[in-house]
C-alpha positions as a LaTeX table, in Angstrom:
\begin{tabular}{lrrr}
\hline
Residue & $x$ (\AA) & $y$ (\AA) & $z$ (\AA) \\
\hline
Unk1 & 124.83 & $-38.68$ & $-72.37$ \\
Unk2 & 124.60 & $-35.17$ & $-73.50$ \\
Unk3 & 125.85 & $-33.25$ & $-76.56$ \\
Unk4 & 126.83 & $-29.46$ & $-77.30$ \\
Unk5 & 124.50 & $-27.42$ & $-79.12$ \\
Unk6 & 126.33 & $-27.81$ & $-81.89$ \\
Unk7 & 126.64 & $-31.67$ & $-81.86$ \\
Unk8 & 123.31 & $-31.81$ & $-80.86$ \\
Unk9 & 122.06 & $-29.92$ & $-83.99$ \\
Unk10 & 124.13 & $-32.32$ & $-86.00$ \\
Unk11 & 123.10 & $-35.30$ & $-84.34$ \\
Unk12 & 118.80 & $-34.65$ & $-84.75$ \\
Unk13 & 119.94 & $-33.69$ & $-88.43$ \\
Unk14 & 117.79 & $-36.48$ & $-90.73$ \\
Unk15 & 121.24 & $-35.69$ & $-93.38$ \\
Unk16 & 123.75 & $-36.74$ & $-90.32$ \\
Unk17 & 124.88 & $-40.76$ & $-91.78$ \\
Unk18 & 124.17 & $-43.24$ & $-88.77$ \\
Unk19 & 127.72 & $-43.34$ & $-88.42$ \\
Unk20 & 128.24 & $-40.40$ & $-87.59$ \\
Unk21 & 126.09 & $-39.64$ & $-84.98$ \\
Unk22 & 127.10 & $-43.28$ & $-83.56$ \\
Unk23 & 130.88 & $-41.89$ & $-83.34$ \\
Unk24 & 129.53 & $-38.18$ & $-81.68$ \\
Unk25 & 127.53 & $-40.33$ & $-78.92$ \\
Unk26 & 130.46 & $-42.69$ & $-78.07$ \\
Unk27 & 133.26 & $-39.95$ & $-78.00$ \\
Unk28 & 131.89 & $-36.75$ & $-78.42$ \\
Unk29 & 129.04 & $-36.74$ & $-75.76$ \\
Unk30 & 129.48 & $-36.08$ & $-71.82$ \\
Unk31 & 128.11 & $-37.38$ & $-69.00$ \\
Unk32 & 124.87 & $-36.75$ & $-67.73$ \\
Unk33 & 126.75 & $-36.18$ & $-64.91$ \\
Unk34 & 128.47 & $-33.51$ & $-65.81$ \\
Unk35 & 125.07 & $-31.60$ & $-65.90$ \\
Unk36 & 123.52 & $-29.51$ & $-63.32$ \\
Unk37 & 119.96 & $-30.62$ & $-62.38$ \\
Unk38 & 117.08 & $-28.15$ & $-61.47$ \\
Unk39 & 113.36 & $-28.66$ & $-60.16$ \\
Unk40 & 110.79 & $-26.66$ & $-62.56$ \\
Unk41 & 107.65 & $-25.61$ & $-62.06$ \\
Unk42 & 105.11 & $-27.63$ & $-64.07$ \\
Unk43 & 104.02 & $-24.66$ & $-66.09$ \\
Unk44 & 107.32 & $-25.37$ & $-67.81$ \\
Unk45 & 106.23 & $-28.46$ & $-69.81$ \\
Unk46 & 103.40 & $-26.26$ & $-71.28$ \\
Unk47 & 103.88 & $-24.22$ & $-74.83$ \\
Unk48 & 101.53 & $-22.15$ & $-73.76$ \\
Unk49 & 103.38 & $-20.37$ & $-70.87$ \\
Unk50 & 105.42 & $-17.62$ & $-72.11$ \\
Unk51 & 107.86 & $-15.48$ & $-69.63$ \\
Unk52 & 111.18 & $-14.95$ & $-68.10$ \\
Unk53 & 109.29 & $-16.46$ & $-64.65$ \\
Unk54 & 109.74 & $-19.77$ & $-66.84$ \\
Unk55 & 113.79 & $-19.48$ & $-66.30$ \\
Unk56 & 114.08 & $-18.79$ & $-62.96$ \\
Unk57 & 114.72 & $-21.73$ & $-60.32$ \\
Unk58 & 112.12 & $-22.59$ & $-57.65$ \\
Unk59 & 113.80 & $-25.39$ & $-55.82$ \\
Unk60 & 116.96 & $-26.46$ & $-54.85$ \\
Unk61 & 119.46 & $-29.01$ & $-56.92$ \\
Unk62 & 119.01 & $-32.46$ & $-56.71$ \\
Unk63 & 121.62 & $-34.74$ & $-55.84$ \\
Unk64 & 122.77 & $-37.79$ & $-58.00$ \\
Unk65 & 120.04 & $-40.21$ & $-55.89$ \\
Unk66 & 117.11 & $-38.03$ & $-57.27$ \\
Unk67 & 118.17 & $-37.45$ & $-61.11$ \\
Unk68 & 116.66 & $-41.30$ & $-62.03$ \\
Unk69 & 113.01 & $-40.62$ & $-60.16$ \\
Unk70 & 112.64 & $-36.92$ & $-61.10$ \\
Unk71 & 112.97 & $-37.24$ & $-64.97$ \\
Unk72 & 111.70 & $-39.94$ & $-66.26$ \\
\hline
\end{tabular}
């Protein structure tokens, strides 16, 4: 499940009543689905690395089969 930016916001917000963010997960969020998936480099996971180079894709899109085994 993913949420907007906004929702998202909202949702991490330590104010947001359980409620709440139960009712934006069950009817607000979409699909993981709905996503587009992209390889990154491993440099990417580090708060070190600074750059546009950190934006651009380096592999191809994996299909629905991969999206389980690539980030877990």
């Amino acid at each position: 499940m993913a949420l907007t930016g906004n929702l998202a916001q909202e949702w991490l917000d330590s104010t947001t009543p359980q409620e709440r963010a139960d009712q934006m997960a069950l009817f607000q969020g979409k699909l993981s689905e709905a996503s587009e998936w992209f390889n990154v480099d491993r440099v990417f996971g580090n708060v070190r690395n600074q750059g546009r180079a950190l934006i651009e894709p380096v592999g191809q899109i994996q299909g629905d089969d991969d999206k389980s085994d690539d980030y877990k």
